[in-house]
C-alpha positions as CSV (number, residue, x, y, z in Angstrom):
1,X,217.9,129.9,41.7
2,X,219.4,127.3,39.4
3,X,216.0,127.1,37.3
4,X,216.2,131.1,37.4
5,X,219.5,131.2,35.8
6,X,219.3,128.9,33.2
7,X,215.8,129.4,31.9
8,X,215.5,133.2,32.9
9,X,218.8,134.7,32.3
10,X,220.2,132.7,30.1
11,X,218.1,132.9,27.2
12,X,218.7,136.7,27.3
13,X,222.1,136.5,27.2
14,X,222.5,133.4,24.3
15,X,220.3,135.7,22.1
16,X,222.2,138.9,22.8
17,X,225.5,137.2,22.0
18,X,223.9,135.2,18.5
19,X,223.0,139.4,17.5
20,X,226.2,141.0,19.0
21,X,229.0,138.5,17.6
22,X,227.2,137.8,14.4
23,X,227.1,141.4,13.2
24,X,230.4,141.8,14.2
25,X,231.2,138.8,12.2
26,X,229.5,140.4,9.1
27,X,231.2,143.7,9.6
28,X,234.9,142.9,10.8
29,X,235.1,139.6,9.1
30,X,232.9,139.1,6.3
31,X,234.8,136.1,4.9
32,X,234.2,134.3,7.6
33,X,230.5,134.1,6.9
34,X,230.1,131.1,5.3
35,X,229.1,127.1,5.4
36,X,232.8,126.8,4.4
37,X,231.8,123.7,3.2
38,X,234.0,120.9,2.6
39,X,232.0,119.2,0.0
40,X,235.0,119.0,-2.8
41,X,236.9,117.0,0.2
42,X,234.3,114.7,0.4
43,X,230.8,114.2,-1.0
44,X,229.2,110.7,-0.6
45,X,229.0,110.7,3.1
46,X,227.9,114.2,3.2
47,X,225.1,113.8,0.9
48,X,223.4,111.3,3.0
49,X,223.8,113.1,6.1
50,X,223.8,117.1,4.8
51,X,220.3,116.2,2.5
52,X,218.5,114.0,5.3
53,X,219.3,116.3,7.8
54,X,218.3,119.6,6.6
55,X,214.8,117.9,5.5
56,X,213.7,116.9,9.0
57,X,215.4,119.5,10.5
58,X,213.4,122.0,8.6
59,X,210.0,120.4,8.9
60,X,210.7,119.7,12.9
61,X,211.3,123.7,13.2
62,X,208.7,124.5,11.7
63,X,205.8,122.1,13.9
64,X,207.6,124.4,16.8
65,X,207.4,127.8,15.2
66,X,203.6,126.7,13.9
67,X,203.2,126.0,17.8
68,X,204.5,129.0,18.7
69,X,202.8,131.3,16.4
70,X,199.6,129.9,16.4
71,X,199.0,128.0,20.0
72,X,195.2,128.2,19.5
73,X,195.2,126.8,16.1
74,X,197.8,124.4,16.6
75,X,195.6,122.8,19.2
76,X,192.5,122.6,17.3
77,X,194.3,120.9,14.7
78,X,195.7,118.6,17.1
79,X,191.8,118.1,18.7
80,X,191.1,115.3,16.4
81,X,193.3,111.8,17.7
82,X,194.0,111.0,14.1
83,X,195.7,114.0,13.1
84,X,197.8,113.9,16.7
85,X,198.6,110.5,16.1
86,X,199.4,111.2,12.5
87,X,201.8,114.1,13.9
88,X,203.2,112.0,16.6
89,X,204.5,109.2,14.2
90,X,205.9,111.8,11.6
91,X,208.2,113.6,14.5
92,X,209.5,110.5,15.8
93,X,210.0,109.1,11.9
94,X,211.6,112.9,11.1
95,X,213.9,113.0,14.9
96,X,215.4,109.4,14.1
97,X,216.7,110.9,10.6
98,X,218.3,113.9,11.8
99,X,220.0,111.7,14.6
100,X,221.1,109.1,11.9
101,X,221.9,112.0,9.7
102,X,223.9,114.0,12.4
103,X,225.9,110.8,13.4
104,X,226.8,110.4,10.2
105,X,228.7,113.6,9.8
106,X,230.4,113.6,13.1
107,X,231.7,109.8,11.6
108,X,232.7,112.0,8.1
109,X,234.6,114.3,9.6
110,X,236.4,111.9,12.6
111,X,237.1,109.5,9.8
112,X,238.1,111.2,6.8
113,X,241.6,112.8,7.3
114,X,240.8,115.4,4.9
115,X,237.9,116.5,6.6
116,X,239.1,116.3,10.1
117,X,242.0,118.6,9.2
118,X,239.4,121.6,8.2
119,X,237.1,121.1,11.7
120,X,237.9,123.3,13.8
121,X,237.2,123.0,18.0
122,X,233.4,124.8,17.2
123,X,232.6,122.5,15.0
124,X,232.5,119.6,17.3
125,X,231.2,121.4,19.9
126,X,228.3,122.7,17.7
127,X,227.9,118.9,16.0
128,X,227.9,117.4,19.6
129,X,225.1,120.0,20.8
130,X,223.3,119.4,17.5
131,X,223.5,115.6,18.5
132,X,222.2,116.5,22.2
133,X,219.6,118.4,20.6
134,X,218.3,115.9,18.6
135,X,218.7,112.7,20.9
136,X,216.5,114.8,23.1
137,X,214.2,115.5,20.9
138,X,213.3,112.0,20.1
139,X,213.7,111.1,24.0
140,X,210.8,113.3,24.5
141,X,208.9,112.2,21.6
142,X,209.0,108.4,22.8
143,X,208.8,108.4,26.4
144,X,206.7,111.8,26.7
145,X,203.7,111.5,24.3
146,X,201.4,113.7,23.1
147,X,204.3,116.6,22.9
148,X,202.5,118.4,20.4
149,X,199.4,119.0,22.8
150,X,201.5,119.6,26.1
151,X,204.3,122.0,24.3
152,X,200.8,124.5,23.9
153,X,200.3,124.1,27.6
154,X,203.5,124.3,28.7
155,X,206.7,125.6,26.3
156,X,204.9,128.4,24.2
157,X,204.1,130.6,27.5
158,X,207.3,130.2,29.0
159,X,208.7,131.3,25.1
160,X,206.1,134.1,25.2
161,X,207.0,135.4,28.2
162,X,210.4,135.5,27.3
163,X,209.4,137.6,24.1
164,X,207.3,139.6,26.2
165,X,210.5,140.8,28.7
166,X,208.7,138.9,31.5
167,X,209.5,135.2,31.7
168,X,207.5,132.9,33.7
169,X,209.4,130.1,34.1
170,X,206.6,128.0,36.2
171,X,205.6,126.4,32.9
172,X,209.3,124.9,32.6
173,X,210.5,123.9,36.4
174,X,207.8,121.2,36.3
175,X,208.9,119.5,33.2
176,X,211.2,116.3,33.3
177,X,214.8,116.7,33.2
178,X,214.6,115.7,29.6
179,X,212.3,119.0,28.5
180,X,214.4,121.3,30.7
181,X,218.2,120.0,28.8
182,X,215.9,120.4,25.6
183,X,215.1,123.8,26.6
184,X,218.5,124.8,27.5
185,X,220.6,123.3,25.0
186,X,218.6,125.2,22.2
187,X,219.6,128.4,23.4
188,X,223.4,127.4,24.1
189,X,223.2,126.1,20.4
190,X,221.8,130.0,20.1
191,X,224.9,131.4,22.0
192,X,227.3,129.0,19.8
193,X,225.5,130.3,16.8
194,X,227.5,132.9,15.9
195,X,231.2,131.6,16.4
196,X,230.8,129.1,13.9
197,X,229.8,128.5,10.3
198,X,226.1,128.0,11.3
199,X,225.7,132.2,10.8
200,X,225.3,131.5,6.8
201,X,221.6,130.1,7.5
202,X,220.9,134.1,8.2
203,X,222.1,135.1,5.0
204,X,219.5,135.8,2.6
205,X,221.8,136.2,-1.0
206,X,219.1,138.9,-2.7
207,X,222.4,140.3,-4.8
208,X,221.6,136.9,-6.4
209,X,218.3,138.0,-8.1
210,X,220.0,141.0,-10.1
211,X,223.1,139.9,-11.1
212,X,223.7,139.0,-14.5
213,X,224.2,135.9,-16.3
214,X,227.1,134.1,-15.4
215,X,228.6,133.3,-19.1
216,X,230.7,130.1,-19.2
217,X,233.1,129.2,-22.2
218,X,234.5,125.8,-23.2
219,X,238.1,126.6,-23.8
220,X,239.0,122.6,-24.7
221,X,236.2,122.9,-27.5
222,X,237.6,121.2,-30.6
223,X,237.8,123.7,-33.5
């Protein structure tokens, strides 16, 4: 019943909130959509854990919507033990930046005064699921290898079936506790989504391409 809940239910209800409470957001409160970023309080640190971070995180997304997408592909090009290996090496490499990079802006914003007074109570609990996320991640990629073979087998049908209104979650109750907190903390990150300042990555600024040239004058020119 647990396993139901969770990996069943759950999902359902994470994504329904993310789409509920994020257009809300963009219609009620429009101001509110936004990194709010606290870059001009602080830059150093965030650069090297802001730039690192949204590299791997990126790429790592991407190996799992490739997977996704393209299950029969994605196996073929995994066939060949160089090119698994190859993959293998690059997710760890990729998982132990965006935990060094994650760590180091949950240390920015607990040590600088500046920045701690602008995080709010969803930003810690959305840095210290991002930091579940990502130690578990790389817990998998170490002590379970060969995930980009097995997540074929096992994670893309459970997903599809989710997609497809009928989830199957005998592909899931047999993984290790490790996959199933994996699993589950993705969509609670999905359910956070929308209450914090993680809704800009939806916004796609196409006013941008239009508008006109921004035109800026020197007023402390020497004349």
């Amino acid at each position: 019943m647990t396993d139901l809940i969770l990996f069943a239910v759950f999902p359902y209800v994470a994504v329904a909130l993310a789409v509920a409470v994020g257009f809300y957001r963009y219609v009620i409160d429009r101001y509110s959509w936004s990194s709010q970023s606290s870059q001009f309080l602080e830059s150093r640190a965030l650069f090297w854990g802001s730039v690192p971070w949204h590299y791997a995180i990126l790429l790592i997304l991407l190996a799992h919507v490739l997977a996704f997408l393209f299950p029969t592909a994605w196996g073929a090009l995994l066939g060949n033990p160089g090119r698994l290996l190859f993959l293998e090496a690059t997710g760890v490499a990729l998982g132990l930046v965006t935990v060094v990079a994650i760590a180091v802006l949950i240390v920015r914003r607990a040590a600088n005064p500046r920045v701690n007074v602008v995080t709010s109570k969803v930003d810690w609990v959305l840095l210290v699921l991002l930091l579940v996320q990502v130690i578990s991640g790389v817990w998998i990629a170490l002590a379970l290898r060969w995930g980009g073979l097995w997540y074929v087998h096992g994670m893309t049908p459970w997903l599809r079936s989710l997609v497809v209104f009928s989830p199957d979650i005998s592909y899931l109750v047999a993984m290790p506790f490790v996959v199933k907190l994996h699993a589950f903390n993705a969509f609670v990150l999905v359910a956070v989504f929308p209450f914090s300042r993680l809704v800009h990555v939806v916004s796609i600024p196409l006013a941008y391409l239009a508008r006109p040239f921004q035109l800026v004058i020197n007023n402390n020119e020497r004349r």
